[in-house]
matplotlib code that plots the C-alpha trace (Angstrom):
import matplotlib.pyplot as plt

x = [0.0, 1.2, 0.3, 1.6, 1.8, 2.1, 3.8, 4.0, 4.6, 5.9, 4.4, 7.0, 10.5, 13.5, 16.8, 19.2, 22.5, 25.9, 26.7, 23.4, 21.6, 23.9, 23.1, 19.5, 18.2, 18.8, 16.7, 13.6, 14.3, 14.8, 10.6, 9.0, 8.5, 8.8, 8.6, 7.8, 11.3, 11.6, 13.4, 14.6, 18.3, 21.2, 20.7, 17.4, 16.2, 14.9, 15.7, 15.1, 18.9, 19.1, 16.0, 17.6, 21.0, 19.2, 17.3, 20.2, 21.9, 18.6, 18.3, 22.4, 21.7, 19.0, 20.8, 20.2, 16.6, 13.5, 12.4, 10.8, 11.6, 9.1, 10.6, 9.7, 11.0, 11.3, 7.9, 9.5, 8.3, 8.9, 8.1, 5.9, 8.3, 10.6, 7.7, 6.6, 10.1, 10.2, 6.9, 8.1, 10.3, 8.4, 5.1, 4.2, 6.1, 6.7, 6.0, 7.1, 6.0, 9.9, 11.7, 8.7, 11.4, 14.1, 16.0, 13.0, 14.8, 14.0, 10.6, 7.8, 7.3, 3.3, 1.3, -1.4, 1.0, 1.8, -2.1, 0.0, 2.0, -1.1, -2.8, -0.4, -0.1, -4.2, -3.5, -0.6, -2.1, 0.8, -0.1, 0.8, 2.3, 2.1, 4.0, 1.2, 1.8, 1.9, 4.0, 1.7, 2.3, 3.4, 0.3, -2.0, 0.1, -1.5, -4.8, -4.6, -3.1, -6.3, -7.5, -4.7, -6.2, -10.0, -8.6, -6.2, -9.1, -11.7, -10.0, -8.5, -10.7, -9.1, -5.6, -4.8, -3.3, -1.6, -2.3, 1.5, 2.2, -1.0, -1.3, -4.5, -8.6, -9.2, -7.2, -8.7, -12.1, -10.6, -10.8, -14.4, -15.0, -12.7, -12.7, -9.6, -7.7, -5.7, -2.9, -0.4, 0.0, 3.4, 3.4, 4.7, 1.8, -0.6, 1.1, 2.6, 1.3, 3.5, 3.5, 5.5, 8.3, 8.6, 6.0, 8.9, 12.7, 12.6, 13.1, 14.9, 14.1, 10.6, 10.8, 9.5, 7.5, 4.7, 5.3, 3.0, -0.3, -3.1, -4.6, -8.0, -5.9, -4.0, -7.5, -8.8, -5.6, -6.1, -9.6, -8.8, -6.0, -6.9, -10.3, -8.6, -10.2, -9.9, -8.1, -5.3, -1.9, 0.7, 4.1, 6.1, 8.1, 11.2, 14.0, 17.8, 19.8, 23.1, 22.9, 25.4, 22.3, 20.0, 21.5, 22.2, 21.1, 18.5, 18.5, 17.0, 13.6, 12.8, 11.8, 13.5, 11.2, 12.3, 13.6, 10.5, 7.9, 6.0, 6.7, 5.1, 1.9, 1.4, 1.4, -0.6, -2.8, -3.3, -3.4, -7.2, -8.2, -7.8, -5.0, -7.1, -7.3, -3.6, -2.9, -5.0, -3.2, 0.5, 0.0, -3.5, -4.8, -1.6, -1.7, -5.2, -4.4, -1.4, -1.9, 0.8, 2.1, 4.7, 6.8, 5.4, 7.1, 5.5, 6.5, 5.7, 5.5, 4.3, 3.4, 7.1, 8.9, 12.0, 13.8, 14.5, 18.1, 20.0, 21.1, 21.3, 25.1, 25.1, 20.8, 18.6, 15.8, 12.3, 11.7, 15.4, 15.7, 12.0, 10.7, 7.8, 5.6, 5.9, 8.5, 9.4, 10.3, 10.4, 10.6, 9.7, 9.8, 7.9]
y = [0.0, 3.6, 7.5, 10.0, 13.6, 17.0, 20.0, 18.5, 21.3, 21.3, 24.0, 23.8, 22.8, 23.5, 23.8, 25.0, 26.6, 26.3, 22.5, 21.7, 23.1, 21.5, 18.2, 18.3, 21.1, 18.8, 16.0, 18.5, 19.5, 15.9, 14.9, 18.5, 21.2, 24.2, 24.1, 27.1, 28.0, 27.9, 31.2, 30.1, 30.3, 31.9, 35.1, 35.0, 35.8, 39.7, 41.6, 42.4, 41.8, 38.6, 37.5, 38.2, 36.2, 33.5, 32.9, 32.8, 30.2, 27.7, 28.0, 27.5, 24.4, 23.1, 23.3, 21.5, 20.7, 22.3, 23.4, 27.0, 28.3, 30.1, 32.6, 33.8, 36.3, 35.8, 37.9, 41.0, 44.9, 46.0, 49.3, 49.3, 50.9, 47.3, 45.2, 46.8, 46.0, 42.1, 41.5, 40.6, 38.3, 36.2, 34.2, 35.2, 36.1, 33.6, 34.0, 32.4, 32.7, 33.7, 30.5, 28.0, 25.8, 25.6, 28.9, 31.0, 32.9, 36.3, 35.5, 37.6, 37.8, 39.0, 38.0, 40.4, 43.5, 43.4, 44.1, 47.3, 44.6, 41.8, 45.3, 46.2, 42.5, 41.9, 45.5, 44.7, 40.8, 39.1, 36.0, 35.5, 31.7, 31.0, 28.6, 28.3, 27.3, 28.8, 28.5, 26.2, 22.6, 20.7, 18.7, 21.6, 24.2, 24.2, 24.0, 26.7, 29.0, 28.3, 31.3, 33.4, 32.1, 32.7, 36.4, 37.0, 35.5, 37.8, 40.9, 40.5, 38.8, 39.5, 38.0, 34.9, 32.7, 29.4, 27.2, 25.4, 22.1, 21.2, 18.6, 18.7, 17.9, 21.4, 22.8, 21.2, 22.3, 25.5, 25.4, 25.1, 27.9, 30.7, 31.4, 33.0, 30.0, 27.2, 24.7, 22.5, 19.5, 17.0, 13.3, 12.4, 14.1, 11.8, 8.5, 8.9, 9.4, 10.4, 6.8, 6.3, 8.8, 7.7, 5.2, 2.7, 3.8, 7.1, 7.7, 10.6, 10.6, 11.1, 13.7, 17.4, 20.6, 20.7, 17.1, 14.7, 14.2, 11.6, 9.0, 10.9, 14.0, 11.8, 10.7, 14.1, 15.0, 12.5, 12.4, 15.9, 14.7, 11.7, 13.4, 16.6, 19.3, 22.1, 24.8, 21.5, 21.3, 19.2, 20.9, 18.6, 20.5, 18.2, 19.5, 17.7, 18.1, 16.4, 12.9, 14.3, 16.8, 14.2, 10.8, 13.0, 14.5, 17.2, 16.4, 18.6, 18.8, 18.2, 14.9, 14.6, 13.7, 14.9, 12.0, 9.9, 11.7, 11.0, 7.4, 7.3, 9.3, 7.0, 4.2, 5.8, 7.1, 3.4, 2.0, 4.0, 3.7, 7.7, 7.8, 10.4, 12.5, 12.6, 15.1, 17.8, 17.6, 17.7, 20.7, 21.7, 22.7, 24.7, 26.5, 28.0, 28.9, 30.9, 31.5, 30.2, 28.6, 26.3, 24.7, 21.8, 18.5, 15.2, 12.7, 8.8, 6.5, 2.8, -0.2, -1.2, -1.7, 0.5, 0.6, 4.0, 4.2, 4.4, 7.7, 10.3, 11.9, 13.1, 12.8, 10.2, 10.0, 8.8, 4.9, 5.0, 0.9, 0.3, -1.4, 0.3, -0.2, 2.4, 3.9, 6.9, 5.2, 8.8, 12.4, 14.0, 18.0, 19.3]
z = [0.0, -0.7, -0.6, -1.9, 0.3, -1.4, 0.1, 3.9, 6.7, 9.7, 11.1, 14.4, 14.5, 16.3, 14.0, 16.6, 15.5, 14.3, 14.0, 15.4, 12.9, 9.8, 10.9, 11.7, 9.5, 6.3, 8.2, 8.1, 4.4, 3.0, 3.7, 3.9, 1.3, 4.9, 8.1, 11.0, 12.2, 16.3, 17.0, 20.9, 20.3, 21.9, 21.8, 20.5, 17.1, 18.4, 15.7, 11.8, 11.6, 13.7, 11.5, 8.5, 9.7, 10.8, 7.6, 5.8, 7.7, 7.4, 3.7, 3.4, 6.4, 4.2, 0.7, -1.9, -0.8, -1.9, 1.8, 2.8, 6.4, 7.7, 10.1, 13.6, 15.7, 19.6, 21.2, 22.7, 23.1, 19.5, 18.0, 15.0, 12.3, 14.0, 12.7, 9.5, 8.2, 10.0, 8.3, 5.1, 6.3, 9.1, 9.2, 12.5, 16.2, 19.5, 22.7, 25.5, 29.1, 30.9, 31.7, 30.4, 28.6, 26.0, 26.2, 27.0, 29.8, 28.2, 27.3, 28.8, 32.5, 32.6, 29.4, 30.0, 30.2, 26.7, 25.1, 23.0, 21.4, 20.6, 19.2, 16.6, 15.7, 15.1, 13.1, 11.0, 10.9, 12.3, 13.6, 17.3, 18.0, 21.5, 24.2, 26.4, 29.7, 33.4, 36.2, 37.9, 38.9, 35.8, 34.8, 35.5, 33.1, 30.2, 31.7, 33.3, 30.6, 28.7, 30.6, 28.9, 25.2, 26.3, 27.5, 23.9, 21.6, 23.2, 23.3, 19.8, 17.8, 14.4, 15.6, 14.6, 17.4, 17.5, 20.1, 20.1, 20.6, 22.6, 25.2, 26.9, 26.1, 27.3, 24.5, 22.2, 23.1, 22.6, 19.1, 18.8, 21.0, 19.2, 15.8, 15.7, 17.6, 16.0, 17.5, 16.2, 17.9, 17.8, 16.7, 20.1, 21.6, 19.5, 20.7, 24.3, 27.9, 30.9, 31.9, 28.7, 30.0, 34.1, 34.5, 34.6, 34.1, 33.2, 29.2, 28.8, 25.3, 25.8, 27.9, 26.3, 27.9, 27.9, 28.9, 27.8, 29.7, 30.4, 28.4, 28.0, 26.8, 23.9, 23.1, 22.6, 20.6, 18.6, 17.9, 16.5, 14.6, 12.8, 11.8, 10.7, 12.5, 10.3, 12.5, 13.6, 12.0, 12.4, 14.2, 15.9, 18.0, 16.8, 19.3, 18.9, 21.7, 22.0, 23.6, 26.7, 27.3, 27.3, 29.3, 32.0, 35.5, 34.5, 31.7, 28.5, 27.7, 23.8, 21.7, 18.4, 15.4, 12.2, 10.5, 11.2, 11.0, 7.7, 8.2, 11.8, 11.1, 7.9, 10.4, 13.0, 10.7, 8.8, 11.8, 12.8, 9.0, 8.6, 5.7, 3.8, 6.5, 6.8, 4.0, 5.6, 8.7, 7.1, 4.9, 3.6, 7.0, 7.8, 3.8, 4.7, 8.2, 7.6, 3.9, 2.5, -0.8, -0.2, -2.8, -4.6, -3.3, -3.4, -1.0, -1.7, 1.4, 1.6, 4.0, 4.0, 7.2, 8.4, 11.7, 12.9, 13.7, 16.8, 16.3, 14.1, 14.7, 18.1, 18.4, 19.7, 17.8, 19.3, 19.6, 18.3, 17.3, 16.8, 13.6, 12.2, 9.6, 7.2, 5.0, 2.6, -0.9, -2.9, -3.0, -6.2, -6.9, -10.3]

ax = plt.figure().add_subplot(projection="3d")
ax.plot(x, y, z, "-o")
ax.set_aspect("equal")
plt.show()
């Protein structure tokens, strides 16, 4: 059995930078046609001229592929003459609640003290993409930021938010309740609970924020998912970090994905009988949210079995060693 996908997003990846982002970038390129471009690094991407660099160094990273990164800058206090000239250049900006995970230490401290900056945005129709989760106690994070979306959506209706990386059934409700709310949700999302990371030994590689949740919350997710809710895309918030940072006491937060993504959403998604569902949710869901074109790129998979390696340089992948069902046989550009 085979399908073909056209033009798959990932509408939420972490590329890193300097060697990080040479290995992994061209992982993300080789299977999708663009991706939303995580702008967390260090410093962060907070300028016209840090967007500008950055840019540059993905589409060199991601060379010779046909692969379109869609640019964010790092949510800060900027003027309006600063985002009239980003505009151009970005799909949207991030925020992140101050210290909520990867490199987020300069993110913003009180989300409700910055309704100047969410105006100009829902004026100059710059999407906001947001991190959402509180300070709270870990499970209840997300939950309770939900407050935070009900608060942005009302206020700004003509601002189009992204719900990142969800994890919970209330956030998913969400999405039926606001018209200007969407969400990306990851592939690990869809397939683990938090008894998958420490309900035995502990697998670091499993291990994300927000972390993963209950078995009624995967449900929801992917209820959503594998019947292609209309305002769902697929971002897998794919973050390498380098095995040292991951085996380790404290060790980083992020689930690395890139590689095997297509293959393990054709299996999940053949597995629930939902395989024409599954081009909505990699791309044609995403194209009408953020109205996009991206570049034509047609990616063959089939019912062949693969084993996802060990390691990819100095990254462990998710289920690194597991056989799966699925494979990608061909990409073909026009």
């Amino acid at each position: 059995m085979k399908i073909t996908l056209n033009s798959p997003l990932d509408m939420h990846v972490h590329l890193r930078q300097d060697e990080m982002l040479r290995q992994v970038a061209p992982l993300s390129a080789e299977h999708f046609a663009g991706g939303v471009i995580m702008p967390n690094l260090v410093p962060p991407v907070n300028s016209v001229e840090r967007l500008l660099w950055y840019t540059d160094e993905v589409r060199s990273a991601v060379a010779p592929h046909t692969f379109e990164p869609y640019m964010t800058l790092f949510f800060r206090n900027y003027t309006e003459t600063e985002l009239l000239a980003a505009k151009p250049h970005m799909l949207g900006i991030k925020l992140y609640p101050a210290g909520a995970t990867t490199n987020s230490e300069a993110g913003v401290q009180e989300i409700t003290a910055m309704d100047h900056m969410y105006s100009m945005m829902q004026e100059l129709d710059i999407p906001l993409l947001v991190h959402g989760e509180t300070h709270g106690f870990v499970m209840d994070r997300e939950r309770e930021f939900c407050e935070i979306y009900r608060y942005l959506a009302e206020r700004y209706p003509r601002l189009r938010i992204t719900m990142e990386h969800i994890t919970t059934a209330e956030s998913v409700r969400l999405l039926d309740e606001f018209e200007n709310l969407h969400a990306t949700v990851t592939l690990h999302h869809l397939v683990i609970t938090l008894d998958d990371v420490v309900g035995g030994l502990m697998d670091p590689h499993l291990f994300c924020k927000p972390i993963a949740k209950r078995p009624e919350d995967r449900l929801a997710l992917l209820e959503a998912a594998l019947s292609a809710h209309p305002k769902l895309m697929l971002g897998s918030d794919s973050a390498p970090h380098p095995i040292d940072r991951k085996e380790c006491p404290g060790c980083a937060a992020g689930v690395f994905t890139a590689p095997i993504l297509l293959p393990l959403l054709a299996e999940l998604y053949d597995r629930h009988g939902a395989l024409d569902k599954l081009q909505a949710f990699v791309s044609n869901n995403a194209q009408r949210i953020y109205r996009i074109t991206p570049p034509p790129k047609s990616v063959e998979l089939e019912r062949t079995p693969m084993t996802i390696p060990q390691r990819y340089g100095n990254v462990v992948p998710m289920w690194a060693g597991k056989e799966i069902s699925w494979s990608v046989v061909s990409t073909t550009l026009p």
